[in-house]
Residue, then its C-alpha position, 0 to 999 in steps of 0.5 A: x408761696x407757689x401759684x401755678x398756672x398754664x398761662x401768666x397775664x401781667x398786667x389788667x389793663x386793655x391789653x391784659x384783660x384781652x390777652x386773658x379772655x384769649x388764652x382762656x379761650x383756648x381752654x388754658x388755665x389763666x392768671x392776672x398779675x397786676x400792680x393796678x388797674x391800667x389806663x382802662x379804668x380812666x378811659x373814655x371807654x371807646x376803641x380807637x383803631x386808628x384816627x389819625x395818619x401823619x398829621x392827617x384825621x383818618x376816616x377808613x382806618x383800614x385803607x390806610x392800615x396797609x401805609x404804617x411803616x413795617x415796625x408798627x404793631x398793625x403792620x407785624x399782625x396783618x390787617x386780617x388778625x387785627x380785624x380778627x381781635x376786633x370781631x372776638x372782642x365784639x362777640x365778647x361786648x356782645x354776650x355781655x349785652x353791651x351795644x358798642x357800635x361801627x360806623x358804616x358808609x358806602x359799604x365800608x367800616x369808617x371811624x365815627x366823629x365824637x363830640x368832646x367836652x371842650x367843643x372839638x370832634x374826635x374820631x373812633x372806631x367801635x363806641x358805645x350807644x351813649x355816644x353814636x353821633x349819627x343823629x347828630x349832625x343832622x339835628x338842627x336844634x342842639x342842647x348842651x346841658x351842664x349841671x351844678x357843681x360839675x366843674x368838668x364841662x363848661x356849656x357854653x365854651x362847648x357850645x361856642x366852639x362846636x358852632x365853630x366848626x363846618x359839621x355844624x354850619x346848619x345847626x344852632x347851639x344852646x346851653x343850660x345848667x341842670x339842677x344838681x341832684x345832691x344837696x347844696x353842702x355836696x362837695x363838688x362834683x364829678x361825672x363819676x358822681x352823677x352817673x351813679x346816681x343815674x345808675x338808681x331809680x330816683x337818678x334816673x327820674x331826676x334825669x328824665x325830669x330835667x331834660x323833659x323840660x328841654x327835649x320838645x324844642x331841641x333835636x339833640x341834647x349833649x350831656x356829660x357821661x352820666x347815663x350811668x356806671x354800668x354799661x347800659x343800651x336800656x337806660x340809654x335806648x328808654x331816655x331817648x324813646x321817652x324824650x323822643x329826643x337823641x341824647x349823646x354823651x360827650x367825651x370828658x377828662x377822667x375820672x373815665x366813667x366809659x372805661x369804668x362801663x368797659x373794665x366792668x365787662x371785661x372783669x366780669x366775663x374773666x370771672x366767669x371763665x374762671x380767670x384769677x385775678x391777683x391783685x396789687x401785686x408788683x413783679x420785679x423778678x424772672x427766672x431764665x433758663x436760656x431762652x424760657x422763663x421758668x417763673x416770675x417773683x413778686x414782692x407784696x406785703x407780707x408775702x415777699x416770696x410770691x412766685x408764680x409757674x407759668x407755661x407761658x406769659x404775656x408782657x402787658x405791663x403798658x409803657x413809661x406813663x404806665x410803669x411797663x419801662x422805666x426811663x432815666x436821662x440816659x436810658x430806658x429799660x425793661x426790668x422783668x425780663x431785662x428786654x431790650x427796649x427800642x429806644x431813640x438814637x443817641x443825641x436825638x431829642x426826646x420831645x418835640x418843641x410842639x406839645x399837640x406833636x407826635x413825641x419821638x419817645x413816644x415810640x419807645x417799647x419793645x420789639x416783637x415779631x410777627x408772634x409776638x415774641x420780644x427780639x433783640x436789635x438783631x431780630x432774634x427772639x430772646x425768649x420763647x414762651x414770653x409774649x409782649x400787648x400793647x403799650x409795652x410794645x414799641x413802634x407806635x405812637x398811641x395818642x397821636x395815632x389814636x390808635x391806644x386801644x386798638x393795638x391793645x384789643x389786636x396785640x392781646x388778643x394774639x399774644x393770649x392765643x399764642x401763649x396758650x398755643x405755647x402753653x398746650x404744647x408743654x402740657x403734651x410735650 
């Protein structure tokens, strides 16, 4: 079996859906190929641009974008682009009706300071309303509320170490535990669970019931993220409004219902730009001609013979944790396109003895330059319609910079407008 297409997206994680919405901005014909639904689906759903610097918590991730080593994917786009991405995937949010936010001081776009379920402080960029905290740190009376059978959040360890820290020195921290909404033989919960059950009428009155009892004596209420499973700026701006209380969601382990909120939106606006989406699909073959991909393979059940024609392809497929690059004791390797991946020196450790520390293999990916094309050591593009988003590409630690997201919605979105710059060039060639 043939599919044809001017642009080939592989991968549907944040990079990939980015990449796609980007060329299919341009006017091309675009495809999604992915084996799964990335790391988006288990996120918090926030947009981390950069919240931490050699060790340091970052509050104007712009200041200090200009310091990042020359490799480092920000550095290879420019400031400029990057905050290009970052406005067309806010129109995207936008359009969509979903409030995801900045914060501000001085006249300056700042990262904002997140509560998290185990009581520490994470910064990040753009947000959604359910977790704007700039009401928070001026509440005097503050509510942690768990519920029953939701063994993701303890109250009071959240409580206990949020009162630890200087942000809150004049505030006072208390906890409760919620009625479940579910009968006593439900099986235990998850935040999953209960924002979806927030998502109907009879949740949402469960809700409003259950913290009205609260709301007069307290400032802020923190709760897990349930205000639903559906991006959703009415539900959370009425509960505040009919509560006159400020309601904030903490950051939780997965099951990420923010990411779920978030992939919703990007799934959504790629079905109505008539994006095709195929599915559980694992590509594990190229066809070269020198320096051009002709198409790639696939082996799915009962279709083993799956090619797909493409102008141009973006490489999204994500890192080592994400299957993009494999990895032995001797070797990492890209094994589509057969990339060659800027790895560790030879006897350099891996790991480093501090698990919180930033991992040398966590660099690991492949090299690109300034457009996006795969290089070799060299510095010599090896192929010229392929074009490599986010975690596929090296030169970055995501999770100690807190910089995941970021570098996705700004790699994606310009590997996407050159492939479709790549692919208009064919088709009038």
């Amino acid at each position: 079996m043939q599919i044809k297409t001017d642009v080939l997206v592989i991968g549907s994680g944040m990079a990939g859906l980015t990449a796609a919405l980007a060329a299919a901005s341009n006017g091309c014909q675009v495809t999604i190929a992915a084996s799964g639904a990335g790391a988006l689906a288990i996120s918090s759903g926030c947009i981390d641009l950069l919240g931490q610097f050699q060790g340091q918590e970052v509050s104007d991730p712009w200041e200090v974008m200009s310091k990042l080593p020359p490799t480092h994917p920000y550095a290879l786009l420019g400031c400029q682009r990057v905050a290009q991405a970052l406005d067309s995937f806010q129109a995207i949010l936008s359009r969509r009706q979903a409030a995801y936010l900045v914060a501000q001081k001085d006249g300056k776009k700042i990262n904002s300071r997140l509560p998290t379920i185990v009581g520490t402080l994470k910064p990040s960029y753009l947000i959604p309303q359910s977790l704007d905290s700039s009401k928070l740190f001026s509440a005097r009376q503050v509510l942690v509320a768990g519920i029953e059978g939701l063994r993701d959040l303890s109250p009071k360890l959240c409580a206990h170490e949020l009162a630890q820290l200087p942000e809150f020195s004049q505030s006072k921290f208390s906890t409760t535990l919620l009625p479940s909404p579910f009968s006593q033989t439900h099986r235990g919960l998850s935040s999953l669970d209960l924002a979806r059950r927030v998502s109907n009428p009879e949740g949402q009155q469960w809700l409003e019931t259950c913290l009205g009892r609260f709301a007069g004596a307290y400032d802020a209420i923190l709760v897990p993220p349930i205000l639903g499973i559906s991006a959703s700026e009415h539900l959370v701006s009425a509960l505040r409004e009919k509560l006159h209380c400020h309601i904030q969601e903490l950051l939780t382990i997965p099951p990420g219902v923010g990411g779920i909120r978030l992939r919703e939106i990007l799934v959504n606006e790629a079905r109505e730009r008539n994006i095709r989406s195929i599915e559980n699909v694992r590509l594990n073959r190229s066809c070269l001609s020198g320096q051009h991909c002709e198409y790639v393979a696939a082996h799915q059940e009962r279709e083993e013979n799956l090619r797909f024609y493409a102008k141009s392809f973006v490489l999204a497929t994500g890192g080592i944790l994400g299957g993009g690059l494999w990895t032995t004791p001797d070797h990492i390797t890209e094994e589509l396109f057969d990339l060659p991946v800027a790895s560790l020196p030879e006897g350099q450790a891996r790991t480093s003895p501090d698990v919180l520390a930033s991992h040398p293999i966590s660099q690991a990916g492949l090299r690109v330059d300034s457009c996006l094309h795969p290089i070799d050591a060299q510095g010599q593009r090896c192929l010229d319609n392929v074009f490599v988003a986010g975690r596929s590409i090296g030169g970055y630690d995501p999770a100690d910079e807190k910089s995941g997201f970021g570098v996705a919605i700004a790699t994606g979105w310009h590997a996407g407008l050159m492939a479709a710059e790549v692919a208009g060039l064919e088709s009038r060639s």
